[in-house]
DOPADO-179395 format. One record per residue (C-alpha): residue number from 0; residue in three letters; chain; x, y, z. Coordinates in pm, whole numbers. Each point is the difference from the previous one (the first is absolute). Layout:
<rs>
    n  res  chain      px      py      pz
  NUM  ALA      A       X       Y       Z
...
</rs>
This chain:
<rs>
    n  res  chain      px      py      pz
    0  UNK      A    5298   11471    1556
    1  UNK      A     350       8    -109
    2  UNK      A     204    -362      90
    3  UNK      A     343     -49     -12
    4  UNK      A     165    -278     -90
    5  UNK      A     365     -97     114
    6  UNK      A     186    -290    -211
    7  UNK      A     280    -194     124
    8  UNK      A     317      92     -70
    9  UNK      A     229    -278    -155
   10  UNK      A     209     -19     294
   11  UNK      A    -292     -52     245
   12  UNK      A    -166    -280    -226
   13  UNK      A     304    -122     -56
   14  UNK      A      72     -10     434
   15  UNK      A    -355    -174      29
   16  UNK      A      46    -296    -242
   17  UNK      A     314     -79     238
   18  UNK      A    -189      46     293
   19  UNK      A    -265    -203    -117
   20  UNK      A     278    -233    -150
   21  UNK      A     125     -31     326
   22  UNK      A    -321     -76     237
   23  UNK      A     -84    -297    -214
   24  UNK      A     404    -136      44
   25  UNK      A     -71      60     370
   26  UNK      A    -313    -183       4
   27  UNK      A     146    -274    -228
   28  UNK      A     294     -70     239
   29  UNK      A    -245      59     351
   30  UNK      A    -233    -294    -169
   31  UNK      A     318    -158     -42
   32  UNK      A     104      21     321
   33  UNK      A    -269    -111     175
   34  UNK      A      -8    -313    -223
   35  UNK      A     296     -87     142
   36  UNK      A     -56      45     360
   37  UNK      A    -303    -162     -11
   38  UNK      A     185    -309    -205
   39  UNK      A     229      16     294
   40  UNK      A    -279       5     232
   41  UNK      A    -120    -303    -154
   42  UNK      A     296    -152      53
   43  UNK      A      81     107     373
   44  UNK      A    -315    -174     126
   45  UNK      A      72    -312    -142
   46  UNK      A     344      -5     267
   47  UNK      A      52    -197     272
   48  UNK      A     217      89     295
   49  UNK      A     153    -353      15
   50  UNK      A     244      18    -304
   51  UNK      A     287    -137     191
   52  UNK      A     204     310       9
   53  UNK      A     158      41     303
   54  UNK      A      22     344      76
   55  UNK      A    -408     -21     -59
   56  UNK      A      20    -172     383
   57  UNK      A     155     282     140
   58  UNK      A    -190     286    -135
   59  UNK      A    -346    -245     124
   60  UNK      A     127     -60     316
   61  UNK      A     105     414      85
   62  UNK      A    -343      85     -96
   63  UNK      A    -134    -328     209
   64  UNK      A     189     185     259
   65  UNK      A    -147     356     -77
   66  UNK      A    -357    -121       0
   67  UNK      A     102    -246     289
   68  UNK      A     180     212     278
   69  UNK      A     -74     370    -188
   70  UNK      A     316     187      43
   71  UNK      A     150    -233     219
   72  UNK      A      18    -194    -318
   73  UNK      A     340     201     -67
   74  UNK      A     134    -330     230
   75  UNK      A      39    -280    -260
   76  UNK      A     188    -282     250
   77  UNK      A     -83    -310     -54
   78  UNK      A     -93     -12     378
   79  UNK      A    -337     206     -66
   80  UNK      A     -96    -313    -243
   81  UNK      A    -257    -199     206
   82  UNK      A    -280     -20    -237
   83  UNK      A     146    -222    -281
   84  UNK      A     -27     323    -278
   85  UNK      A     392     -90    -118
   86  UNK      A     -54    -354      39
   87  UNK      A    -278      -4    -194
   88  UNK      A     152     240    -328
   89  UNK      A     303    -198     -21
   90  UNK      A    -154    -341     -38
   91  UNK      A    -253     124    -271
   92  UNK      A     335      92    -207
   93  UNK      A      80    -365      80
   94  UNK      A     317     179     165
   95  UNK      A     270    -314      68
   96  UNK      A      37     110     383
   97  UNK      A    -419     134      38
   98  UNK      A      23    -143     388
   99  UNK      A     343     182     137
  100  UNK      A     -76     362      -6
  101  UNK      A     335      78     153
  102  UNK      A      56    -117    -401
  103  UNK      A    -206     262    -172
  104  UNK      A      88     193    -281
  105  UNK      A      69     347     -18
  106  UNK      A      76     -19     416
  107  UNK      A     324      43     184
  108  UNK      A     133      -9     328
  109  UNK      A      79     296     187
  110  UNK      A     384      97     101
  111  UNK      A     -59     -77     323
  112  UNK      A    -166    -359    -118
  113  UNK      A    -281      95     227
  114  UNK      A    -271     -47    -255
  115  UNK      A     -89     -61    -332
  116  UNK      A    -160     286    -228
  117  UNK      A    -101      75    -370
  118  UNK      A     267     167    -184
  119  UNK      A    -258     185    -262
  120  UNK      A    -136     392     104
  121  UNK      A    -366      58     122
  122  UNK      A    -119     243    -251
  123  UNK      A    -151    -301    -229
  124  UNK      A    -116    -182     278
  125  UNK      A    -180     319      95
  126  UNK      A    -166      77    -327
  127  UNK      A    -139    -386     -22
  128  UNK      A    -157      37     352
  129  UNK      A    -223     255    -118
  130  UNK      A    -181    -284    -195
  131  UNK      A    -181    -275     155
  132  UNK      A     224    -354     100
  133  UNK      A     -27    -215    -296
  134  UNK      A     -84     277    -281
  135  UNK      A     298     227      62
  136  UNK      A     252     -49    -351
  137  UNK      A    -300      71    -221
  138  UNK      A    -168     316     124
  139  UNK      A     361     144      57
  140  UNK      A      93     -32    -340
  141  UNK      A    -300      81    -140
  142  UNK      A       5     308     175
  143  UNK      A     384      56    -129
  144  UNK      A    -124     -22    -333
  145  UNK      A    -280     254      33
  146  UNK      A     247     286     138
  147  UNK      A     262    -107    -270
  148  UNK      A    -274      -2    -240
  149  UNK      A     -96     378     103
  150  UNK      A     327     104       4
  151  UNK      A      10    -109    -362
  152  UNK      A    -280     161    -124
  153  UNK      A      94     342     253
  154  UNK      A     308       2    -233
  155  UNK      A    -255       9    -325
  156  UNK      A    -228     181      24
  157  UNK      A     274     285     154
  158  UNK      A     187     -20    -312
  159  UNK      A      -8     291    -221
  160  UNK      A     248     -85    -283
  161  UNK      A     -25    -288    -253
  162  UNK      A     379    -106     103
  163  UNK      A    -104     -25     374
  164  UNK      A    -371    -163     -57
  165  UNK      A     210    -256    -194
  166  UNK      A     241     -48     322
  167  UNK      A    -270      -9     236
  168  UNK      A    -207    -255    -222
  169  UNK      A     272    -257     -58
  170  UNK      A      89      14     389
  171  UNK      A    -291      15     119
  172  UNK      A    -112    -319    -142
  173  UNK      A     336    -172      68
  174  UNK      A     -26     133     367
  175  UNK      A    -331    -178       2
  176  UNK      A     107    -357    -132
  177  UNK      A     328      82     240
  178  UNK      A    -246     -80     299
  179  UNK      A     -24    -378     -67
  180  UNK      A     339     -48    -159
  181  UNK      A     223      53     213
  182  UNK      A    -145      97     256
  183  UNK      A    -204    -315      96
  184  UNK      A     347    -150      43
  185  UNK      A     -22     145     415
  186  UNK      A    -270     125     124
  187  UNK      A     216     330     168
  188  UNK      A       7      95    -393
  189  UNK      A    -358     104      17
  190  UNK      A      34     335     242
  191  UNK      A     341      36     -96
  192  UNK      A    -153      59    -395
  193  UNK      A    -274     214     182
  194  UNK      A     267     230     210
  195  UNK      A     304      65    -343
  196  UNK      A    -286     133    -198
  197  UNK      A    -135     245     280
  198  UNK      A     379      80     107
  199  UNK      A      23     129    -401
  200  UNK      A    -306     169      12
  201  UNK      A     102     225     291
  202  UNK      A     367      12    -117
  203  UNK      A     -94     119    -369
  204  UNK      A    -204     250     177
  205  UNK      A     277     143     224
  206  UNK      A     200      17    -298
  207  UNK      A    -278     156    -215
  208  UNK      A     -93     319     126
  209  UNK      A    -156     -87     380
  210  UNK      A     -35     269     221
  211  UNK      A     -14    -207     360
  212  UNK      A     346    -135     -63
  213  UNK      A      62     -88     324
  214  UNK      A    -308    -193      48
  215  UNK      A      13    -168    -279
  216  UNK      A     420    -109     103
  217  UNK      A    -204    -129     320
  218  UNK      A    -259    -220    -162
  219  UNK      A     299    -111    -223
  220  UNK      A     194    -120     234
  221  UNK      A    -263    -159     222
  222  UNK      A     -85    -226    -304
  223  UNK      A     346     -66      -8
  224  UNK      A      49    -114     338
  225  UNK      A    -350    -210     -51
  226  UNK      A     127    -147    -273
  227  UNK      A     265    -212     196
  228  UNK      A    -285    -130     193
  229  UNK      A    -115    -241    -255
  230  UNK      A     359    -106    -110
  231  UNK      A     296     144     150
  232  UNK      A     246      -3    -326
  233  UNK      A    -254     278     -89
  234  UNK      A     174     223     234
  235  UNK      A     243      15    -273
  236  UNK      A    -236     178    -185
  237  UNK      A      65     351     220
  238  UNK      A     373      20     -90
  239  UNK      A     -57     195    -312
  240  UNK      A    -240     255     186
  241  UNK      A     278       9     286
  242  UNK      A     284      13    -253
  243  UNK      A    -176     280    -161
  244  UNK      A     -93     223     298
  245  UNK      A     330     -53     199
  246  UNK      A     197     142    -352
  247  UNK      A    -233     278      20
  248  UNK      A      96     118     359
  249  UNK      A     369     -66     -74
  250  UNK      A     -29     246    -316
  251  UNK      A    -253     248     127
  252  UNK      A     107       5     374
  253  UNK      A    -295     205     139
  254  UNK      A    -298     -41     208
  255  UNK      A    -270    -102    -316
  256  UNK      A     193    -268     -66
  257  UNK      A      80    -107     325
  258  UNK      A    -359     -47      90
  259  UNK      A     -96    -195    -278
  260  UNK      A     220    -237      42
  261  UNK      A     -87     -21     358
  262  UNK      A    -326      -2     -59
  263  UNK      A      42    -329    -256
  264  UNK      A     206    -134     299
  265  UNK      A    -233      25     270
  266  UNK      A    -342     -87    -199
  267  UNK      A     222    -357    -144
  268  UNK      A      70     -60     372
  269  UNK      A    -372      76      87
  270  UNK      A     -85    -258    -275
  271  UNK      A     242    -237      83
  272  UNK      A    -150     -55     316
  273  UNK      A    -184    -285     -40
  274  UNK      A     323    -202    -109
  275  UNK      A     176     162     301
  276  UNK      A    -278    -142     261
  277  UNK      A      20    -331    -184
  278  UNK      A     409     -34      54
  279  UNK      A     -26     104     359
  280  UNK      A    -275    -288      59
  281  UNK      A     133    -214    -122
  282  UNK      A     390      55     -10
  283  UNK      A       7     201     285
  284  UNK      A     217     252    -209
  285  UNK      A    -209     303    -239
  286  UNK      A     271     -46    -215
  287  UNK      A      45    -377     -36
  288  UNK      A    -243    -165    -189
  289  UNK      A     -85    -389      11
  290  UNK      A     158     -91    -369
  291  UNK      A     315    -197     -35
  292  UNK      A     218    -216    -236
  293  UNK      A      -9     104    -363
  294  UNK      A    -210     286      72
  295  UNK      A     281     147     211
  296  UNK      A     282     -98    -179
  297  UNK      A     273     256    -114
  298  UNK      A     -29     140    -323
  299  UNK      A     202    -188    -288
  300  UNK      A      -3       2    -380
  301  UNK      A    -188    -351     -95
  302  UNK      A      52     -50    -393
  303  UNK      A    -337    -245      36
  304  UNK      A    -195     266     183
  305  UNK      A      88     256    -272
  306  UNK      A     -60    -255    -288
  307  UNK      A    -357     -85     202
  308  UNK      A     -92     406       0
  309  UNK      A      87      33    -383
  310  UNK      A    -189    -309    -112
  311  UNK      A    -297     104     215
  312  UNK      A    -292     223    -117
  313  UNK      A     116     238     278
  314  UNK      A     278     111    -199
  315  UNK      A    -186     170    -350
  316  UNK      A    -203     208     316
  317  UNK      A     339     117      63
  318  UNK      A     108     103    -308
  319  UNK      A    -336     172     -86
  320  UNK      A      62     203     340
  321  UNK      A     331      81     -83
  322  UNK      A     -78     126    -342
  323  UNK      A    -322     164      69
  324  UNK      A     230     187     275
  325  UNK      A     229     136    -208
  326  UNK      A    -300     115    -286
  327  UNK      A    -164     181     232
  328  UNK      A     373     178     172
  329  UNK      A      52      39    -393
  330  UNK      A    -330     220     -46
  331  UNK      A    -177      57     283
  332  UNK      A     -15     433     -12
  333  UNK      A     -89      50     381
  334  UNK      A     337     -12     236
  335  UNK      A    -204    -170     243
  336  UNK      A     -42    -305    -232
  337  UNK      A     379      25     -75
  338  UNK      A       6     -50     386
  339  UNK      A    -190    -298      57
  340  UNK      A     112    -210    -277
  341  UNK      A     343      36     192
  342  UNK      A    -143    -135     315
  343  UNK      A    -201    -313    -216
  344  UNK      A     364     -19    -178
  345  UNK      A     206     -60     400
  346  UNK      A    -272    -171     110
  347  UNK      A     -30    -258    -278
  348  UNK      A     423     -14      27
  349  UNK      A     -15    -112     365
  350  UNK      A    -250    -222      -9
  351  UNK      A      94    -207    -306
  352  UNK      A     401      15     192
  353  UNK      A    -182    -144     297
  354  UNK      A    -232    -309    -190
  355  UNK      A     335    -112    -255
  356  UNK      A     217     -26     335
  357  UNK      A    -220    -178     178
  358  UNK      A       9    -356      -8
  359  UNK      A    -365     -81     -31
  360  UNK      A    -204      34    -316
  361  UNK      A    -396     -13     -18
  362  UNK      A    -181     143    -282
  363  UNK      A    -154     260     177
  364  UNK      A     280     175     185
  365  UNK      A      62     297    -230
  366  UNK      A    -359      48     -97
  367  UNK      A     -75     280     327
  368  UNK      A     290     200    -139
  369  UNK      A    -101     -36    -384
  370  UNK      A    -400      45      42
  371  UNK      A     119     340     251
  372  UNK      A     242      96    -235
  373  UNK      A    -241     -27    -322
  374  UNK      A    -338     141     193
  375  UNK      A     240     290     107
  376  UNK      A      80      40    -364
  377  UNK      A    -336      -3    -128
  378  UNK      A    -133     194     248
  379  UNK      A     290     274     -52
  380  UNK      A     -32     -16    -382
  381  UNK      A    -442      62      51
  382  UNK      A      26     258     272
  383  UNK      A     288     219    -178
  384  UNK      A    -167     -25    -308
  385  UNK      A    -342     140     120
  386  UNK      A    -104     323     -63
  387  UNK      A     -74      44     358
  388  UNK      A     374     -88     112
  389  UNK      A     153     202    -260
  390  UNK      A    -208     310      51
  391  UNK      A      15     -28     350
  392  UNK      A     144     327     198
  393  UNK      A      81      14     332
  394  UNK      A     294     112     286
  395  UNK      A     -26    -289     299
  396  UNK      A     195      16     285
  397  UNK      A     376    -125     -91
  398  UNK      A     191    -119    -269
  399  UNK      A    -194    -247    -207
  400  UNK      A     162    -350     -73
  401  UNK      A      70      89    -346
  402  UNK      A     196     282     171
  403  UNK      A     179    -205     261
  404  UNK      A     316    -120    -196
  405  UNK      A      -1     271    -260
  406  UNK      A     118     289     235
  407  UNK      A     315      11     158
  408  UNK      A     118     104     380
  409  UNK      A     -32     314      93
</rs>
């Protein structure tokens, strides 16, 4: 019986060392990844929902409401409280004024003066009336963690390239420790962590050779729209997307991209609904919402609001954003790529205009727009790099958005 024998060739051993090379740096990091979340799990369940941070009332007392009245519990008056809940929240804070509700944080009378209502949206409220009164914070952000913590190791173990393994690595385990600093600082930074990273995952993927391109516009912008449901500043989040598709239309002028930006349009509005609802309640007006004072004042310059933002830990997540934008405009090799880091580039230029002119500072304002601009990057720099995205053939229907601003009128 005659065998034969086949050796490797240098240049396949030589491909499996890296491949084996590269399984154990993806099982390193995973092991490393879940060490994290479950240190942060630890730490979650040690909470309590009493820290004395205002806005913690109002986020309690919409999903009081929720659990209370079901979808009635859009109303937040002051009227509806009969059973002592407020009451009750304010004076474990050992809040100065716990007995005059009319005195709560976080509310505000109406324009009418009719009635008194909480200023905050009800997407957060939502979310923590899923969980049983009394043991709401901790299974919310322990469930935060988990998606982050998938989404972390999604963007390892789909990295094909030493370069991008090392991106998705050092991000993913920053992304991880992200979800109890800041984001324990208001409890609407939870979801609002949860809904950037799946916004990037569906925007690389429009960007990055998808097919259903017009689905895939419509779950974007319904996450969009959600988005403004746990804190409305994150509405500010859609401009680049907006920005991006609106130039598109104005250069290509035909029916493609007419209907994807209409399609963004409509599916934002679709997601926006919730807030919508909310502002008629309680305003009486879909387009009026409760807030007031600083929250609504003009726009203005405030040196101590800039020096705040460049002093703040926000501000190096900037800068890595910013540079990792222009890397990957500088060599990405798909057009498509080229395409999207111009959209992350508007979008990161609005926002941070909108946060250094407004005259309130908190360290988590600019961490939606920097954790959706850096998952976008990551998951831009992973998918393009892939043999699957850069083998990929196909002829959808339409222009594709790397093809939107590239062509010119006919």
């Amino acid at each position: 019986m005659l065998f034969l024998y086949r050796r490797r060739s240098p240049f396949q051993a030589t491909r499996l060392a890296r491949q084996t090379r590269m399984r154990a740096v993806k099982v390193f990091f995973s092991i490393l990844f879940l060490a994290i979340l479950a240190s942060n799990v630890r730490s979650i369940s040690h909470w309590t929902e009493s820290r004395g941070v205002y806005d913690d009332i109002c986020y309690l007392r919409q999903a009081h409401l929720f659990q209370r009245f079901g979808w009635q519990g859009f109303d937040t008056s002051l009227a509806r409280e009969t059973d002592g809940y407020l009451v009750g929240k304010l004076r474990s804070i050992s809040y100065p004024n716990w007995s005059d509700t009319t005195r709560a944080p976080c509310h505000t009378e109406t324009a009418d003066g009719r009635k008194s209502v909480m200023t905050p949206p009800p997407g957060t409220g939502f979310v923590l009336a899923l969980f049983p009164e009394g043991f709401q914070v901790v299974p919310l952000y322990a469930l935060a963690n988990v998606i982050i913590a998938a989404f972390a190791l999604y963007g390892v173990w789909r990295a094909r390239e030493s370069a991008s393994l090392a991106l998705a690595a050092v991000f993913g385990a920053l992304s991880i420790y992200f979800m109890i600093n800041p984001t324990k600082a208001s409890y609407s930074m939870a979801p609002t962590m949860v809904v950037c990273a799946l916004i990037a995952l569906f925007t690389a993927r429009l960007f990055v050779g998808e097919s259903r391109r017009l689905l895939v516009i419509a779950v974007i912008g319904v996450l969009l729209g959600l988005s403004a449901s746990f804190r409305i500043a994150n509405v500010v989040l859609t401009a680049g997307y907006f920005l991006f598709f609106g130039l598109s239309f104005l250069i290509r002028r035909n029916r493609e991209s007419f209907v994807s930006g209409l399609a963004l349009g409509l599916a934002f509005l679709v997601g926006l609904l919730p807030v919508l609802a909310a502002n008629l309640v309680n305003s009486g007006n879909p387009l009026v919402s409760a807030y007031g004072g600083q929250d609504t004042a003009a726009p203005h310059l405030d040196p101590a609001v800039l020096r705040a933002y460049l002093s703040d830990t926000q501000f190096p997540l900037v800068v890595i954003a910013c540079a990792w934008t222009a890397l990957l405009w500088r060599f990405a090799t798909q057009a498509g790529v080229r395409q999207l880091t111009l959209l992350v580039a508007g979008n990161l230029a609005l926002n941070l205009a909108f946060f250094a002119t407004h005259p309130v500072f908190t360290q988590y304002y600019v961490i939606p727009i920097a954790m959706l601009s850096l998952w976008t990057l990551l998951f831009a720099t992973i998918l393009s790099r892939s043999p699957a995205a850069s083998s990929a053939r196909y002829e959808p229907d339409g222009p594709q958005p790397a093809e939107m601003l590239s062509r010119s009128p006919r």
